[in-house]
N, C-alpha and C positions, 0 to 999 in steps of 0.2 A: 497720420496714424499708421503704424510698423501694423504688420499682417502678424497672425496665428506662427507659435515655430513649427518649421516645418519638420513631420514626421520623423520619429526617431527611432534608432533599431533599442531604445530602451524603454522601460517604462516613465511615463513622466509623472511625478510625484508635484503637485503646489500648493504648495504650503501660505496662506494666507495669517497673516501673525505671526510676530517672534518673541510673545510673553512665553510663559508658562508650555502652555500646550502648544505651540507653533516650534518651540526652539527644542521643548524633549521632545519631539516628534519627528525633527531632523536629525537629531543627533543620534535617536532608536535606527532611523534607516541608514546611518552610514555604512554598513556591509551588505545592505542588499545591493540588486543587481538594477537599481533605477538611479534617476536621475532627478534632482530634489532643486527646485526653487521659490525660494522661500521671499513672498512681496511683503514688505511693511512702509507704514509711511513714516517712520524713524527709522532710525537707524543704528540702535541701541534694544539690548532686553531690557527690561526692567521687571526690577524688585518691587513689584508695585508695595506687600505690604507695610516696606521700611520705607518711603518716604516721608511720612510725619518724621523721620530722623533729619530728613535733608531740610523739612522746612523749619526746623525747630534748633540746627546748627548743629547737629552730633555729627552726623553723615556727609560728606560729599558726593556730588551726584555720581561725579562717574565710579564711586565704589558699590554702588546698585543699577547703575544702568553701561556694564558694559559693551564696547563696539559690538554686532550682531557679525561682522567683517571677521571681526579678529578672534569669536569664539569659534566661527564654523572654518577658519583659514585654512586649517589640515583637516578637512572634510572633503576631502577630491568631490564625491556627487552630489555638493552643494553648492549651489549660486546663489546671492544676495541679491535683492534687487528693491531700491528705495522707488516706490510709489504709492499712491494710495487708490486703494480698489474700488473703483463705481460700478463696474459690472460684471456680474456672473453671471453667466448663458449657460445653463443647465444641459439645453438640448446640444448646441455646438460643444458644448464641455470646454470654454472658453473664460478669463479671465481679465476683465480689462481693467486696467492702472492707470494713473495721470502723475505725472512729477513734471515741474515746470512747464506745462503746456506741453508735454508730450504725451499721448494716450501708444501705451502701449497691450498689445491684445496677444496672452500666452495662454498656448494651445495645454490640456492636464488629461493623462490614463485616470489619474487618485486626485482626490482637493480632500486637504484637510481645512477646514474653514477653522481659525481661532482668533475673531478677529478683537475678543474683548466686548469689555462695556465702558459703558461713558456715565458722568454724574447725571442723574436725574432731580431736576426741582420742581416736578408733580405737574408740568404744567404752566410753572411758574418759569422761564427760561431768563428772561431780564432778571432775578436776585442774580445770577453767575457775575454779573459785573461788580458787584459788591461782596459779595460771597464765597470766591473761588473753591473750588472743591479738591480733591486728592488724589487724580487719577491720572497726570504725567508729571515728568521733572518739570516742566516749564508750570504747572501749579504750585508742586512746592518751589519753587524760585519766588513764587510770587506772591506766594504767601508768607514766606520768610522773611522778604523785603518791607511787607507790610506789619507785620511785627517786632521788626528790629526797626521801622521808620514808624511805628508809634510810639517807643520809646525816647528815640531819639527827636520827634516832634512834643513831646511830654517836658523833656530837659530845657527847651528854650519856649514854650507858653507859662503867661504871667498869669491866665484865665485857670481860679483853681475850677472849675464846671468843663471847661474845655480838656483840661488835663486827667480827668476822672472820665471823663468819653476816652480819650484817648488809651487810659490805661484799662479799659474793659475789653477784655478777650472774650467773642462768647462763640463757641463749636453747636454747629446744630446734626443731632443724630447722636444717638448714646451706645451706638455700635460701638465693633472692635475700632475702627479708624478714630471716632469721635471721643471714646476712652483714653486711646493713648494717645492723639494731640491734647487733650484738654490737660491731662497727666505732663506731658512734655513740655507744655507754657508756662503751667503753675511751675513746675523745676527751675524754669528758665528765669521765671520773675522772682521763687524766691530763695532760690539759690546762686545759680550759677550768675546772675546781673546783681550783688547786693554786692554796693560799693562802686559800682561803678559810674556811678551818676552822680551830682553835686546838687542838684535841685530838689530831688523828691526822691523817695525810699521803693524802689520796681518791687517792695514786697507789698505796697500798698495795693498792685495790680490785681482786680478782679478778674475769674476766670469764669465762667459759666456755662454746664453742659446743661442744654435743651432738648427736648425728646418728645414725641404727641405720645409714645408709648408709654404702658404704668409702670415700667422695670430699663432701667439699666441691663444693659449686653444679654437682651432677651432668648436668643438661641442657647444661651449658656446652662438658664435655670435658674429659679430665683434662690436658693443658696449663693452663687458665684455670682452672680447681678448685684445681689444685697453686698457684700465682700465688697464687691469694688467699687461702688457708691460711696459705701463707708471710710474707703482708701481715698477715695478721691476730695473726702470731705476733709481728712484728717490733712490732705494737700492744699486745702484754702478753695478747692474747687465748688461751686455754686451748683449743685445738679436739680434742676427743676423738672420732672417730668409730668405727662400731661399736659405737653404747652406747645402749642400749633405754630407756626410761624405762617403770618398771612401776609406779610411786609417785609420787605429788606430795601434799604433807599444807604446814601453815602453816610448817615448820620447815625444808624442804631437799623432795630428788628421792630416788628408790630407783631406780638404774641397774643395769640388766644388760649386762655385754660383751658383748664376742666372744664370748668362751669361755665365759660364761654364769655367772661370777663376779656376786656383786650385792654394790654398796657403798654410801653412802648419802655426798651432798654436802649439807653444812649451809648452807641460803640462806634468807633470808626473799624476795629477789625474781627470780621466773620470767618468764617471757617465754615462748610458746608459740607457736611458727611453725611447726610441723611438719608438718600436712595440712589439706586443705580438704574441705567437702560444699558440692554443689548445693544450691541454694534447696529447698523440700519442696514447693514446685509442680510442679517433678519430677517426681513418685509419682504428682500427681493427672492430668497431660497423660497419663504412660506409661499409666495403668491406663484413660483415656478414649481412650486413641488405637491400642493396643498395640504402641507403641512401647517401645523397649528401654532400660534403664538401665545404667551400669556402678556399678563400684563406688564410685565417689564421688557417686554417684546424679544423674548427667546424660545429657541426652536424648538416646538417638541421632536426628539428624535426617536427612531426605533431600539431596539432591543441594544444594537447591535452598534449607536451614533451614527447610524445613515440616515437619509433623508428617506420618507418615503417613494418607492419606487428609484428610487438613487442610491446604487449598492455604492456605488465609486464615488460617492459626497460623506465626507464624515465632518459632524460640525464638535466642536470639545470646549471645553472652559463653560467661562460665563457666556456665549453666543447657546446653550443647550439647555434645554430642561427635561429632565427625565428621573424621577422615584425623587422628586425635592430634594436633589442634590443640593448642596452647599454653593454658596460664590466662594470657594476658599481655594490659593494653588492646587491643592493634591488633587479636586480635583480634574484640573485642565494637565495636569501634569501624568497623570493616569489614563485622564483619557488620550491624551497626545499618544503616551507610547501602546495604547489597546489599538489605539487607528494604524498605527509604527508596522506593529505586529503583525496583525492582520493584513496589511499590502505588501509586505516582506513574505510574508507564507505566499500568499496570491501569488506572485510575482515568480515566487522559484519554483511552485507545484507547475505554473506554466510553460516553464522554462524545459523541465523534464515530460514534459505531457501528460502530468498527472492531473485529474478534476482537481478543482480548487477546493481547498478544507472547508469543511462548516464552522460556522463563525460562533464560540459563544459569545453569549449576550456577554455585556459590560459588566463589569462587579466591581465596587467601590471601594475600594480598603478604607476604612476611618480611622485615620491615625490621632483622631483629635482636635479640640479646637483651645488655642490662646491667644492673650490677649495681656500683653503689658502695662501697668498700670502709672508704676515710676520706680527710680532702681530699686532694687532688689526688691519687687514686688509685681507680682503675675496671678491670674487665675489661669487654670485650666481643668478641660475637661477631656479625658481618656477614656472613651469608652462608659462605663460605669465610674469610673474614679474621679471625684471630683481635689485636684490641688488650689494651694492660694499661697499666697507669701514669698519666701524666699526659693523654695525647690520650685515652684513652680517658675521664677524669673529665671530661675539656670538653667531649665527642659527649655523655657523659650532661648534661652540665647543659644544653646546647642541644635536646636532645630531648626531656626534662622541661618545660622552660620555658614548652616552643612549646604543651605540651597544657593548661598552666594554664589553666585556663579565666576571661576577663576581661582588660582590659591592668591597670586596677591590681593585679589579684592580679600580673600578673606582675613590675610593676615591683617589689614588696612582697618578694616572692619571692626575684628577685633583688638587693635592699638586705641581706635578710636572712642569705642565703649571703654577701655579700661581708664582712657584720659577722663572720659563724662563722667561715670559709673565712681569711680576710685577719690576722682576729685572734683574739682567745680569748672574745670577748662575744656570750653567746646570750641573747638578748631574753625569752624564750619558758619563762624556770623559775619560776612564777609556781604557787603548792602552796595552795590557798584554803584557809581557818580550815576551811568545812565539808566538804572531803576528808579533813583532818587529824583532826577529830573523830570524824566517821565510822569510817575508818583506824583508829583510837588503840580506839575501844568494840570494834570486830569484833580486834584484835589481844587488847586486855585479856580477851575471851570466850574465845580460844582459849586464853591461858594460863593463864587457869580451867580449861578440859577438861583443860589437858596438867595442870593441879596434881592431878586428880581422878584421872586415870587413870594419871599415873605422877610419883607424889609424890616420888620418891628419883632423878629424871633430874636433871642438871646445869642444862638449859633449865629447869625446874620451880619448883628453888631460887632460878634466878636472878629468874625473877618475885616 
């Protein structure tokens, strides 16, 4: 284990995170007078909200998740540093990291904490093997590959029962995330894949959005929920709400309704959007600071995104809870550069020996919330003004665009949308030999167990 770095004639800024609020948080401080090193355990930013683009074949990854190296490169008071964070020591104001079996321990004046959140399944942690959810590239990889290898497991099965599992898509969560993959499958099967198969018609493919809530994209309001229901219906989408999922196995889901009916939908590919958890630095700031957590285990902060009694701890993003902020970018993107500001002012009033400013509280700007449904169709919500339809798909694509981060990511970006959007060609369905093979051993394993454990099933024989 590397020691604490040793004392420095400048301020030390550490940046934990390089989404949203970790990367404008660096980038706010590149003219103050500190020193910014910024831990993540990628090595990449990511666009987290466009990945259903990557796993549904619009997008490539690296035009949403560019090098975190090569954004901050002409940032002189910027370091990189690839590891992942197991410990914050409040009192030492210390940071410890692991990458390959190295634990490295960095001495912080400021911590911005943004460390993100991760999928939550209520409890239930074993559906994620069947399930995958949407919250790095390496999920959308993986859920890509699992719906471009049920198609192509669909074209060479003689079993039509087998082939009809196979062609059922069902997304659990009728959020923003669960919207626009469910919207993006259905395009996928019955658009952009018609013709391409010699066995069976990929518009035959069932899509189905699941939700325990009574409304579709609930934050929005039931005008915009209703709207997009209706779109998503007019897409061949299945939208069931009111239906619990208490099961997820390699074969299908076990739903519960309303009424508390349980039935069983035959799928091989799930999609998991349904909740989120805070990072699990979380638990270790709350238990050091005594601050509070809710139930998705984020921080309550003060006024101001410090920790109790911790002026020089500022947590932002989805790691914070404070006035029912949103999990949406703007605001980890807000708060990153409120925390920016605020150690930039610190840092120079001390410099001249002036007292340190007082700090106003955080104040939220709401620029809005949308949510893509399929081309040229969006809801959104500004403020009081509720859009649908087409202006609302082009306020999304101009307010996506602008956060790409890089201008060639953006040009790429937008080539790629107009390839999708204009025509039926998505660049981006590319299923490598070693997903396939992988895939194909972990599939042939499970229909070993199911032979074992239930020899006289239909799935069984069919193996």
């Amino acid at each position: 284990m590397s020691n604490p770095q040793s004392p420095s004639a400048r301020h030390r800024v550490v940046v934990i995170g390089s989404g949203f609020g970790g990367l404008f948080a660096t980038k706010a401080l590149r003219r103050a007078d500190v020193d910014v090193t910024v831990i993540d355990r990628t090595t990449h930013h990511l666009f987290q909200p466009l990945l259903y683009q990557v796993a549904t074949g619009i997008l490539s990854e690296g035009e949403i998740a560019p090098s975190t190296r090569m954004i901050l490169k002409d940032q002189a008071n910027a370091a990189v540093r690839l590891g992942d964070v197991t410990g914050i020591d409040l009192t030492e104001r210390t940071v410890t990291s692991e990458h390959l079996g190295q634990s490295t321990v960095t001495g912080y004046d400021s911590l911005i904490v943004s460390a993100g959140a991760q999928q939550s399944y209520f409890g239930n942690d074993h559906f994620a093997e069947h399930a995958p959810g949407m919250k790095s590239i390496d999920d959308a990889l993986e859920l890509r590959g699992r719906i471009l290898g049920a198609f192509e497991q669909a074209e060479v099965t003689a079993d039509p029962q087998e082939r009809a599992r196979l062609l059922t898509f069902v997304v659990v969560g009728a959020g923003p995330t669960g919207v626009e993959m469910a919207g993006q499958i259905a395009e996928l099967a019955h658009r952009t894949l018609v013709g391409a198969y010699t066995n069976f018609d990929p518009r035959d493919a069932r899509i189905i959005l699941l939700d325990a809530a009574s409304a579709v994209l609930p934050p929005f309001g039931d005008n915009l929920g209703s709207e997009a229901a209706e779109t998503l219906e007019k897409l061949g989408v299945e939208v069931r709400l009111g239906a619990s999922v208490t099961d997820v196995d390699p074969d299908g889901l076990t739903v519960r309704d309303a009424d508390g009916t349980e039935h069983r939908i035959a799928s091989v590919c799930k999609v998991w959007s349904a909740g989120v958890a805070a990072s699990p630095l979380g638990a270790q700031l709350a238990a050091q600071s005594g601050a509070a957590l809710d139930r998705a285990g984020r921080v309550a902060v003060e006024e101001d995104l410090t920790l109790p009694g911790h002026p020089d701890v500022f947590v932002v993003g989805d790691m914070m809870s404070r006035d029912r902020l949103p999990g949406v970018a703007q605001v980890a993107i807000q708060g990153g550069r409120y925390a920016a500001k605020r150690i930039a002012a610190e840092v120079a009033a001390a410099a001249t020996g002036r007292p340190a400013p007082e700090r106003p509280p955080f104040r939220y700007r709401d620029k809005g919330s949308m949510a893509t449904i399929s081309r040229f169709n969006a809801v959104a919500k500004i403020g009081g003004v509720e859009l649908t339809g087409f202006l609302a798909w082009v306020m999304w694509l101009a307010v996506h665009v602008v956060y790409v981060v890089g201008f060639r990511s953006r040009v790429a970006t937008l080539l790629s949308w107009a390839w999708t959007f204009l025509g039926t060609w998505r660049g981006q369905l590319t299923n490598t030999h070693q997903q396939i093979t992988a895939r194909n051993a972990i599939a042939q394993l499970h229909h070993l167990e199911r032979r074992v454990e239930h020899p006289d099933s239909p799935v069984a024989r069919a193996s």
